[in-house]
TORRODO-482497 format. One line per field, with one value per atom (N, C-alpha, C, O): residue number from 1; atom name; x, y, z. Coordinates in steps of 0.02 Angstrom, whole numbers, plus 50000, padded with zeros to 5 digits. Example, Ala and Ser with C-alpha at 12.3 -4.5 7.8 and 13.67 -1.06 7.14 Angstrom:
BEGIN
n [1/1/1/1/2/2/2/2];
atom [N/CA/C/O/N/CA/C/O];
X [50660/50615/50660/50712/50642/50684/50645/50670];
Y [49716/49775/49835/49834/49888/49947/50002/50057];
Z [50390/50390/50390/50423/50354/50357/50394/50402];
This chain:
BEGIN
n [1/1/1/1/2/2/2/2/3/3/3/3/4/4/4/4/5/5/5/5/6/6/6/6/7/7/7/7/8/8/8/8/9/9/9/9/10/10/10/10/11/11/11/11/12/12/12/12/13/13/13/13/14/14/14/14/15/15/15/15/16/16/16/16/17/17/17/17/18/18/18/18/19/19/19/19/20/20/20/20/21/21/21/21/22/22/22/22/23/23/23/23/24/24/24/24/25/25/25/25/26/26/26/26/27/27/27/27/28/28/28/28/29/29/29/29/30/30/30/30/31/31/31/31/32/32/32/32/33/33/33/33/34/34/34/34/35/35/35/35/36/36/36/36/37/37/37/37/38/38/38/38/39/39/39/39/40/40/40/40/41/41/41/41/42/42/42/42/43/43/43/43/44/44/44/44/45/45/45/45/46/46/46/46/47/47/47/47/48/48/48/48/49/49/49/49/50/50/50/50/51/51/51/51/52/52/52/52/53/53/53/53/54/54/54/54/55/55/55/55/56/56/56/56/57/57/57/57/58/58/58/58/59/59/59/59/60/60/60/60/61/61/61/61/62/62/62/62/63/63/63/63/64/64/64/64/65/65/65/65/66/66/66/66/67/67/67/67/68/68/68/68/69/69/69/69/70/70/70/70/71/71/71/71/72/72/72/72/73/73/73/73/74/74/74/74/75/75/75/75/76/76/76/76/77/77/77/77/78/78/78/78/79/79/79/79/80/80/80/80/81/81/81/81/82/82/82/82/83/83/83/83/84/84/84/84/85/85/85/85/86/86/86/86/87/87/87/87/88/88/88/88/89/89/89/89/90/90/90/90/91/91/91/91/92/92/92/92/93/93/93/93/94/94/94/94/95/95/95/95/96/96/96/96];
atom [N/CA/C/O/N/CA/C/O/N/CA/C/O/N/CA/C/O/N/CA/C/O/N/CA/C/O/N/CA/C/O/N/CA/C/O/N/CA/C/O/N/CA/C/O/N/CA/C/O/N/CA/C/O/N/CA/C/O/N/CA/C/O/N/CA/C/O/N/CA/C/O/N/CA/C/O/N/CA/C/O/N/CA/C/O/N/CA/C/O/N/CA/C/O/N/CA/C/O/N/CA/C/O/N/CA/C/O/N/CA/C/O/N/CA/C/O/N/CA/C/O/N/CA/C/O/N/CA/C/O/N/CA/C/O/N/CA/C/O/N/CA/C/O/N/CA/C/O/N/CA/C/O/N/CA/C/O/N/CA/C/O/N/CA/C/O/N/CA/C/O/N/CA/C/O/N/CA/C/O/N/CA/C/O/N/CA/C/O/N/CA/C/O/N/CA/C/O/N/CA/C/O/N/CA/C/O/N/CA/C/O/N/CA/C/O/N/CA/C/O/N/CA/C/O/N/CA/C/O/N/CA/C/O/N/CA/C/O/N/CA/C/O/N/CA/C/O/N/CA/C/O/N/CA/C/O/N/CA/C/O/N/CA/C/O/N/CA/C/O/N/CA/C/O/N/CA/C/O/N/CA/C/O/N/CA/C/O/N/CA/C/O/N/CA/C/O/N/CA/C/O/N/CA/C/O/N/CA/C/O/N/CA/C/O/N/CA/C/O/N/CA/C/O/N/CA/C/O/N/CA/C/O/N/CA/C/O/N/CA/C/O/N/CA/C/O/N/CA/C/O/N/CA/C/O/N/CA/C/O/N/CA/C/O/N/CA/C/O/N/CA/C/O/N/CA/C/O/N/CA/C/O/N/CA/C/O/N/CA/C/O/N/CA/C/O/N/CA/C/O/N/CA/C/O/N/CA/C/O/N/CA/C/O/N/CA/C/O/N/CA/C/O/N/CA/C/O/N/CA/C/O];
X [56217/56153/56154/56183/56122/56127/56068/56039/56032/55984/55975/56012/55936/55908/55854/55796/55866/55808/55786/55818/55739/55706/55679/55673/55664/55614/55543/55539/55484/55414/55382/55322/55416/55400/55421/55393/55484/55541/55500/55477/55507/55474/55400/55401/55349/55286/55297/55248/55341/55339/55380/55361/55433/55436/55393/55385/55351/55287/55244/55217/55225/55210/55202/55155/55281/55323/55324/55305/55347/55341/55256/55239/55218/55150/55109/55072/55147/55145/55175/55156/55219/55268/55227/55216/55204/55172/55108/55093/55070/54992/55024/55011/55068/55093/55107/55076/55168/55170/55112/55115/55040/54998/54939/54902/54928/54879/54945/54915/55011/55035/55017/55008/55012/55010/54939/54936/54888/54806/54805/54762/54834/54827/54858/54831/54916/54943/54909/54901/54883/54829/54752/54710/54743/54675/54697/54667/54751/54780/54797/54799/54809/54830/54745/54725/54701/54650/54601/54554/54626/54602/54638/54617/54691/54746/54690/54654/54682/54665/54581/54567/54541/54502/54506/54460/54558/54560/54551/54576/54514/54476/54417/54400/54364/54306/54271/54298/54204/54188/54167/54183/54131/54112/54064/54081/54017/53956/54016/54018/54063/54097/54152/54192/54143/54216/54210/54240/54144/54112/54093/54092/54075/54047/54122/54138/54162/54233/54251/54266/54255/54272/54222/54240/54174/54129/54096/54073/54088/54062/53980/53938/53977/53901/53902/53849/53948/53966/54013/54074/53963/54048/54090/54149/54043/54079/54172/54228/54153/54222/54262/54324/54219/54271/54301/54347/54274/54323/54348/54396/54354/54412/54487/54536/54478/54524/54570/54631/54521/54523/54572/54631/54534/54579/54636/54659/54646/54702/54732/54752/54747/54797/54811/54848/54763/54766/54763/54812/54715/54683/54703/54707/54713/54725/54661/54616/54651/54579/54594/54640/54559/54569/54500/54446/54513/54440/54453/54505/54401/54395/54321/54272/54302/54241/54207/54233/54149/54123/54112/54076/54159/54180/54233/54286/54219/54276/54277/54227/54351/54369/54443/54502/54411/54460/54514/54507/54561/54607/54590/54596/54578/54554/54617/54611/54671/54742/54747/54772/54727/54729/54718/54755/54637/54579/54602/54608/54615/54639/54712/54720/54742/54803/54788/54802/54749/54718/54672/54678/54629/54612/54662/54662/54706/54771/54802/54815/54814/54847/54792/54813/54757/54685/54690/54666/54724/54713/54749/54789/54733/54743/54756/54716/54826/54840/54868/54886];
Y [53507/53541/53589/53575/53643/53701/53715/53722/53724/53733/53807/53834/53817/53888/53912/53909/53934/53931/54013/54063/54007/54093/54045/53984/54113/54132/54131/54142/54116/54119/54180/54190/54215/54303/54343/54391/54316/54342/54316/54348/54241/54203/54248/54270/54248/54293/54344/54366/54403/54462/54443/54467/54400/54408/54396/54437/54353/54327/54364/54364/54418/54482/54519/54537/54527/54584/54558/54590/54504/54487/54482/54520/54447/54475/54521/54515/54596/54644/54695/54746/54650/54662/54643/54687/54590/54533/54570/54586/54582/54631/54683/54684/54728/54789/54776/54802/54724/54706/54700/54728/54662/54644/54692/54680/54772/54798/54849/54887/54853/54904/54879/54919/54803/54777/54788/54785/54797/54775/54878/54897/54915/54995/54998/55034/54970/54968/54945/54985/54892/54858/54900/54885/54949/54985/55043/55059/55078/55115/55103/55150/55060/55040/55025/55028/55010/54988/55072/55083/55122/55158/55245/55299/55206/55237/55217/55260/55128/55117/55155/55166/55167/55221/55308/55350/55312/55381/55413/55463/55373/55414/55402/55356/55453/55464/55504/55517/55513/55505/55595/55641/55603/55682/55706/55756/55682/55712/55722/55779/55679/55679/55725/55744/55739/55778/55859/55897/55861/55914/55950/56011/55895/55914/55925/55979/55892/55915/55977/56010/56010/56059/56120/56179/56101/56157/56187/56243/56156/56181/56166/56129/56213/56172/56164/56146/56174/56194/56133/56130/56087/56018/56068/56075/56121/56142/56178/56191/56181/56230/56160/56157/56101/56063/56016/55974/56031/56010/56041/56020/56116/56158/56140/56125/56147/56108/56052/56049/56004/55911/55955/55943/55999/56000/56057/56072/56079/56118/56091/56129/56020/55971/55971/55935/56035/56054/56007/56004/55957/55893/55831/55832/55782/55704/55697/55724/55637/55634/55551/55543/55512/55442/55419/55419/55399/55367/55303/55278/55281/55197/55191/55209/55175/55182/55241/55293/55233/55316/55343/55392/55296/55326/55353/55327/55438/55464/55468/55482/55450/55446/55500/55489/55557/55590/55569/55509/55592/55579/55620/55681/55597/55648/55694/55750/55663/55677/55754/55805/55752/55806/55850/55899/55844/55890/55934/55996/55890/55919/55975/56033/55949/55976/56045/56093/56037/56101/56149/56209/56129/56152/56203/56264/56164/56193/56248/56303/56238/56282/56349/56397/56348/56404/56448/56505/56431/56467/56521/56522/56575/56660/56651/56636/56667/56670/56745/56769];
Z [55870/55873/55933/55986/55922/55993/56001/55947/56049/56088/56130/56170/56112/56110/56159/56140/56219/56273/56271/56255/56288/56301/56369/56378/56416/56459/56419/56358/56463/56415/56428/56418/56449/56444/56399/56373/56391/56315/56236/56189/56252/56237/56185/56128/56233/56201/56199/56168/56215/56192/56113/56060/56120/56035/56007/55963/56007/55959/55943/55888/56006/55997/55943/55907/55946/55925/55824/55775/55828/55770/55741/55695/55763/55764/55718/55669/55777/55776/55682/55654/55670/55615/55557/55515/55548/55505/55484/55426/55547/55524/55474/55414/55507/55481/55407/55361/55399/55322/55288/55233/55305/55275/55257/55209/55317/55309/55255/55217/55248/55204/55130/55085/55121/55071/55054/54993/55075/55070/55059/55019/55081/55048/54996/54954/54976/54905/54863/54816/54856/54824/54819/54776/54866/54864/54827/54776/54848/54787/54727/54687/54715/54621/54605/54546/54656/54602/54603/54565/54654/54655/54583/54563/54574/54508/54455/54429/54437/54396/54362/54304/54422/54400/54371/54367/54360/54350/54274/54248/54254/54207/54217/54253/54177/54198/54118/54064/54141/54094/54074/54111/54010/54000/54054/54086/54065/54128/54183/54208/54205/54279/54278/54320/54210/54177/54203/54241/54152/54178/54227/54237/54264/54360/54361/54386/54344/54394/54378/54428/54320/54291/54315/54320/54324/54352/54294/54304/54222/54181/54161/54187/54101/54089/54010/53983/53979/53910/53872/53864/53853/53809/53790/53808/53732/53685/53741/53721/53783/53830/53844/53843/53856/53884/53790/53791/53739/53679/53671/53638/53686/53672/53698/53665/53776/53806/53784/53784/53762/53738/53662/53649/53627/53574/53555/53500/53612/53626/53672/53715/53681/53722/53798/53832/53819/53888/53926/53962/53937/53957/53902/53840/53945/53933/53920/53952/53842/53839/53797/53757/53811/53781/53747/53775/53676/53671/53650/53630/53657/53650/53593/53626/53530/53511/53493/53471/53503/53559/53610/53620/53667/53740/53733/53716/53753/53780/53856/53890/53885/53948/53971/53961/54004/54020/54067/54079/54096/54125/54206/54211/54238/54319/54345/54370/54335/54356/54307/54332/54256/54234/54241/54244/54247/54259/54311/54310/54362/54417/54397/54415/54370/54349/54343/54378/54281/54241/54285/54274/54332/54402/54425/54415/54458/54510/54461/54486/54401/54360/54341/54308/54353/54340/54392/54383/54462/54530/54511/54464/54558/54541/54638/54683/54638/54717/54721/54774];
């Protein structure tokens, strides 16, 4: 058996240090987790669709929906757009 001495200055700065490591793992893990649940919202609905789009017209935003421009999912009679898109279709509209 071998025996293993630290100083108790060495000693608590590792405990520290490891500590220090452990939070870090745990607050990276607790933003990963706020991000996947913040992914999992990314669809939205026609009113939010709209505000995003800046329109005031469904009829402009089914055009879109049916010229494939935009991700569009329905479930029932909820349709739920895709935000990732919207945005997409946003960025791709800019005149630089």
């Amino acid at each position: 058996m071998e025996l293993i001495i630290f100083e108790k200055e060495a000693y608590y700065k590792m405990m520290e240090e490891l500590m220090g490591m452990m939070y870090k793992v745990m607050r990276e893990a607790k933003e990963d987790a706020i991000d996947a649940k913040a992914k999992s919202k990314d669809f939205i609905g026609t009113k939010d669709a709209l505000r995003l789009l800046g329109l005031k017209s469904r009829n402009r935003l089914y055009d879109l929906r049916d010229q494939k421009v935009i991700e569009w999912y329905q479930h029932g009679r909820r349709v739920l757009y895709s935000k990732r898109s919207l945005i997409k279709y946003l960025e791709s509209q800019k005149i630089s």
